[in-house]
C-alpha positions in Angstrom: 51.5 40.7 155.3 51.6 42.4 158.7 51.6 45.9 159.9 52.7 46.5 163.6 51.1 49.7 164.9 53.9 52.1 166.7 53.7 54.4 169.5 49.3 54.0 169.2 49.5 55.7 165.8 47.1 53.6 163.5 47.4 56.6 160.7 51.1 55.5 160.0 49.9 52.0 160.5 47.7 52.4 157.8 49.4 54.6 156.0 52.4 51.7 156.0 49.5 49.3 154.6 48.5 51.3 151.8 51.6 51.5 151.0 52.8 47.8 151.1 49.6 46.9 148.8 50.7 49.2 146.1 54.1 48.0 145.9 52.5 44.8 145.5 49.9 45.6 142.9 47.4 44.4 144.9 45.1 47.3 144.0 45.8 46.9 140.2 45.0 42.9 140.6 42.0 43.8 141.9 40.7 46.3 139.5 42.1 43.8 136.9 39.7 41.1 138.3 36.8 43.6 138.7 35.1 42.8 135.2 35.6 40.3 133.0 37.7 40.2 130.3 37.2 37.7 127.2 40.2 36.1 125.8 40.9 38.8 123.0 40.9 42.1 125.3 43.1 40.0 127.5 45.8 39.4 124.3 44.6 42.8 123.0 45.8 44.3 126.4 49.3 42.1 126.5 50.0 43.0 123.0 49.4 46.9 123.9 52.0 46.5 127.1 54.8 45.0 124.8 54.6 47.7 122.5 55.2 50.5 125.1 57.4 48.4 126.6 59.8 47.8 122.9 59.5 51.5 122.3 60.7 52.9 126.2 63.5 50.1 125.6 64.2 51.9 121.7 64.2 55.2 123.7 66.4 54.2 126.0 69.0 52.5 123.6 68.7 55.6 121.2 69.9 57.5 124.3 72.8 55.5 124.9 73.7 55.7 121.3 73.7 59.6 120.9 75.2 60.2 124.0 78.4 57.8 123.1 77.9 59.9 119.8 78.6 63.3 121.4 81.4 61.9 123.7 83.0 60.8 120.1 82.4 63.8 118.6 84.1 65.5 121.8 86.8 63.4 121.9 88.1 63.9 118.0 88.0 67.3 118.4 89.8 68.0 121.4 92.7 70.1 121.3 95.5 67.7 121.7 93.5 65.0 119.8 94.2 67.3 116.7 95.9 65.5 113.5 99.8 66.6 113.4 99.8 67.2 117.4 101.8 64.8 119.7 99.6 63.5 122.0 101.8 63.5 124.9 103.2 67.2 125.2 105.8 65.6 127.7 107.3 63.3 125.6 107.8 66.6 123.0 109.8 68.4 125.8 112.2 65.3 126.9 113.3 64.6 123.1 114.0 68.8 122.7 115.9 68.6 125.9 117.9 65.2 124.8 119.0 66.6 121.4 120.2 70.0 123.2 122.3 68.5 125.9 123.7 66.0 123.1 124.7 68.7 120.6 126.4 71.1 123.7 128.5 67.7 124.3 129.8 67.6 121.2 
């Protein structure tokens, strides 16, 4: 990993590191390996990260769900979605206007 220092500014350089270690866990590695673990805290631990990481998934999925819900519910009960409306308000106006010029031929 390499930091270049810019315009003699070693904060930013170092600044720039700190940064680039936590996007690579290397602090959480190392507090990891700080202490040892025995082979049950370690599963204990795994077990504990798959749990919060099935319910944030069930979270997100329940999210999804309700909002397709609510964009359901919205859509039946739109006003031209109604039961007995024509969906198509133009297609209403063209047959009207048909049937009148037909009946002023006759």
């Amino acid at each position: 990993m390499k930091v270049l220092v810019k315009n003699n500014d070693p904060i930013k350089a170092y600044k720039l590191l700190n940064r680039k270690l936590h996007d690579e866990n290397v602090f959480v590695d190392y507090k990891e390996h700080e202490f040892y673990k025995s082979k049950g805290e370690r599963f204990r631990e795994k077990r504990k990260r798959a749990i919060s990481r099935q319910r944030k998934e069930k979270a997100k999925r329940e999210a999804i769900l309700k909002k397709l819900e609510t964009q359901i519910i919205r859509g039946n009960n739109d006003r031209n979605n109604k039961p007995g409306r024509p969906t198509n308000r133009n297609k209403l106006a063209s047959t009207s206007v048909s049937r009148n010029t037909k009946s002023k031929a006759s």
